[in-house]
N, C-alpha and C positions, 0 to 999 in steps of 0.2 A: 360841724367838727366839734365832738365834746372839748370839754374845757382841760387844757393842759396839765398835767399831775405837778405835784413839788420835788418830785424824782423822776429822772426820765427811766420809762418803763418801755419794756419791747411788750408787745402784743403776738401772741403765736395765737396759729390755728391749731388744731391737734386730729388727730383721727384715735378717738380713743371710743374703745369699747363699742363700736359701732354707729356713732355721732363723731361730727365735726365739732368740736369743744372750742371755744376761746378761753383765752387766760394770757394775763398778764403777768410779767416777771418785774419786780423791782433788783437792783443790784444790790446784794450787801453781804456783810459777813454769814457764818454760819454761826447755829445752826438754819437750815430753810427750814421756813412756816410755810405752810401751806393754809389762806384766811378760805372758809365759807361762809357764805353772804346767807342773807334773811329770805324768808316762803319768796318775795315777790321783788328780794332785790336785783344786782348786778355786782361786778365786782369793782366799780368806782364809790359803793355804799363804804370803801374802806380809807377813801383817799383825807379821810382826815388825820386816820393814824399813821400815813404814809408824810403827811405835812407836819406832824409831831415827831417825825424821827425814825419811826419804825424800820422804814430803811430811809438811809445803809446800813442800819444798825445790823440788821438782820436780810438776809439774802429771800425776797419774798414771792410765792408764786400764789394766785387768785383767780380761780376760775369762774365766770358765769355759768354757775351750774346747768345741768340740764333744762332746754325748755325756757332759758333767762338770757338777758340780756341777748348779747351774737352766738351763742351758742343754738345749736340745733332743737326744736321743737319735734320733739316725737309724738305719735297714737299714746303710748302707753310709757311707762318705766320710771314711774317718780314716787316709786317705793323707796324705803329707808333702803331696805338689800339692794333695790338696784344701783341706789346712791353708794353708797359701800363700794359697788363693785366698780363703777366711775371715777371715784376716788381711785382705788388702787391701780384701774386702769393708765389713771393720768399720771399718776407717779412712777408706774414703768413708760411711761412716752417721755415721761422729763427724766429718764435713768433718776429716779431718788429713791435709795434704798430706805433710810426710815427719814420723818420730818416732824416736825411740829406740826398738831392740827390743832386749830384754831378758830371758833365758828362763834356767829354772832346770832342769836335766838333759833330758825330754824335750823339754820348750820349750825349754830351749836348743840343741839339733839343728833345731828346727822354724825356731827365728830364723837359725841358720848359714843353711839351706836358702831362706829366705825372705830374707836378705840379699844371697843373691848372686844369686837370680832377680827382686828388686826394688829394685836400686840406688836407681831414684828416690825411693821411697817409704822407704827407711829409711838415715837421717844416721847413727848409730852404732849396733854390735855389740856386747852384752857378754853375757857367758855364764859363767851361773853352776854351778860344775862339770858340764861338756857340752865334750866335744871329739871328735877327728876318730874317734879310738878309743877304746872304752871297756871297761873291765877284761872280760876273758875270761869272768869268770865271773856277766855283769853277769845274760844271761837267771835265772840261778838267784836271781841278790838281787832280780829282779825278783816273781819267784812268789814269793819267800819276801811282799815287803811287799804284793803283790796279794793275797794268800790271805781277806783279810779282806771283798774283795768279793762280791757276791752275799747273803750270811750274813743270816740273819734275826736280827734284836733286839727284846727286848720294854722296853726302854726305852733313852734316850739316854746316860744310866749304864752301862747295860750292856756299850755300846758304847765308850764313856769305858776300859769297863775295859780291853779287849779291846787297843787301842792304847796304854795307856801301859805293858803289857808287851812291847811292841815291842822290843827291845836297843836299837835303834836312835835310839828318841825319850827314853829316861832319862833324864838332870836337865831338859831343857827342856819336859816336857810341860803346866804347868802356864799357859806362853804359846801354846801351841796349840790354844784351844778353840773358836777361829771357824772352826777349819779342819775339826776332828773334827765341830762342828754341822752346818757347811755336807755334809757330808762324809754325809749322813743323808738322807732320804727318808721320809716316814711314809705310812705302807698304808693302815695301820686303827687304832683306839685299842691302845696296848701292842703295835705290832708296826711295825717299822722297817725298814730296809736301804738298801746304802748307794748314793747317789748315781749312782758310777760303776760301769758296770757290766765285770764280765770278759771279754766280748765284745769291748767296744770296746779294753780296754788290751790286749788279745792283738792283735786285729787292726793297732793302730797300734803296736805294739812290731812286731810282724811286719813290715811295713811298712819301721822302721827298721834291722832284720836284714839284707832283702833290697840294701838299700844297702851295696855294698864298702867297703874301706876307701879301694881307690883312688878310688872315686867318693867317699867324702865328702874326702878331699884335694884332690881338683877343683873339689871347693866352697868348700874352704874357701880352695884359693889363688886362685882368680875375685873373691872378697870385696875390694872397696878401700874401703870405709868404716872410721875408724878403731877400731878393737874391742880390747877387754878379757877377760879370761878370769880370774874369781875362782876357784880350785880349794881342795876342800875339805881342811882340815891334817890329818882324823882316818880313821882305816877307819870303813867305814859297817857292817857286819855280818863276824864272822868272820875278824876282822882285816883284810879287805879294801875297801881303795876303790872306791866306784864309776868313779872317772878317778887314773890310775895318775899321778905326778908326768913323767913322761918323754912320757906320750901329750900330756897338757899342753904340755908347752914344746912337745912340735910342733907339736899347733893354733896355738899363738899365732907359733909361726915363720910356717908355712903363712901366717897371718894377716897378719903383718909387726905384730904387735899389742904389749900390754903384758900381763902377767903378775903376778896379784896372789894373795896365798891371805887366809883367814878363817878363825878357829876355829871349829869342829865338824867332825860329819859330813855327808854330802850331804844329811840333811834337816834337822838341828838348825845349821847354818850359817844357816839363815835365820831362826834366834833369837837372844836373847842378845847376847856379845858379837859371835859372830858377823854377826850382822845391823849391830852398830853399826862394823864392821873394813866389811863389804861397803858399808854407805852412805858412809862417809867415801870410801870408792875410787872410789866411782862420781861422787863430788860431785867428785874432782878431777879424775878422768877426762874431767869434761865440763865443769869450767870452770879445771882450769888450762892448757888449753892457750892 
């Protein structure tokens, strides 16, 4: 049974777009956000900002995208358009006429992309470390934190152990365990693997490759909703960031946006203090104006 949230959340099934979707709802005020999670996360990769406040503050819905976590595994469909049309699908199953989107590296490219192809349906952008360019050698930190897919485990310990030798996840890992739970699949008694499978994070990173840079510039300067960019203050593996400080400020130029950072790295930002630096942002973001 994953690890309990710091908000109680309902879990829906959905029939959206021709998949069974999972997602979660937090309660809280308006306006709703709608978070998307990372190439190979789930939607408990959020429950740190959910423990910082995020809700109640805000009324929250989070889906395990396509092919992640409980949501349905397809042949094919983990294009950016098909992603797009996923998105819009699950916001008419949740009746939400526009929301906040909100996306954390992969998701956060998927919300640029779905912002600027659905003005109507999405009031504000914010993007947590995700911009127009992303560090050179991002394919290789991507294999490095994929390598753990597929793998067989004979218990959820075992698996436990496997990521918190990660470089990447060190002091924060001990608020991550709804994400490593969800993050699991079980076969048969003592034997497990995970979730998301290699397939689909290759295919939808592929996907995101085939996009130039001048294409996603085009994206990003089409955007007129007002949007935010939290970038991460730390290297994420190997001394290197996943989003370089320079590629930043030009998303948020391109953008015409605001420009914030959060301690960590692109994954443990959404722990800790990181996560309590990224909610207060986003809480002024969207009610001090």
């Amino acid at each position: 049974m994953p690890t309990l949230l710091a908000t109680e959340a309902t879990s829906r099934t959905l029939d959206v777009n021709g998949i069974r979707l999972q997602c979660l709802e937090h309660p809280g005020d308006a306006p709703p956000i709608v978070l998307l999670h990372s190439l190979t996360g789930n939607a408990r990769i959020f429950d740190g900002l959910v423990a910082a406040g995020l809700s109640p503050a805000f009324h929250l819905f989070v889906p395990d995208l396509r092919g992640r976590g409980a949501t349905e595994t397809t042949l094919a469909g983990y294009s950016l358009e098909q992603g797009r049309a996923d998105i819009v699908a699950l916001l008419d199953a949740l009746g939400l006429e526009r929301v906040v989107l909100c996306g954390h590296s992969f998701g956060g490219l998927l919300a640029l992309y779905a912002a600027a192809h659905e003005p109507e349906r999405v009031s504000h952008l914010i993007l947590l470390d995700a911009g127009v360019e992303m560090h050179p050698a991002t394919p290789l930190m991507v294999a490095a934190a994929t390598a753990r897919l597929d793998q067989l485990f004979p218990s959820i310990e075992s698996y436990r152990a496997v990521v918190r030798m990660a470089p990447y996840v060190n002091r924060r890992y001990d608020e991550m365990n709804g994400f490593v739970e969800a993050d699991l699949k079980r076969l048969a008694p003592h034997l497990y693997t995970t979730s998301s499978r290699g397939a689909v994070a290759a295919t939808a990173a592929l996907h995101v490759y085939a996009m130039s840079k001048g294409d996603w510039r085009s994206c990003a300067e089409s955007v007129e909703q007002p949007s935010l960019l939290v970038h991460a203050t730390e290297p994420f593996l190997m001394g290197m960031p996943m989003l370089q400080e320079d590629a930043a400020a030009e998303t948020v130029a391109l953008l015409d946006g605001t420009l914030a950072s959060a301690e960590g790295n692109h994954f443990t930002m959404l722990f800790g203090p990181g996560a309590a630096e990224i909610v207060a942002t986003i809480t002024q973001f969207l009610r001090g104006n």
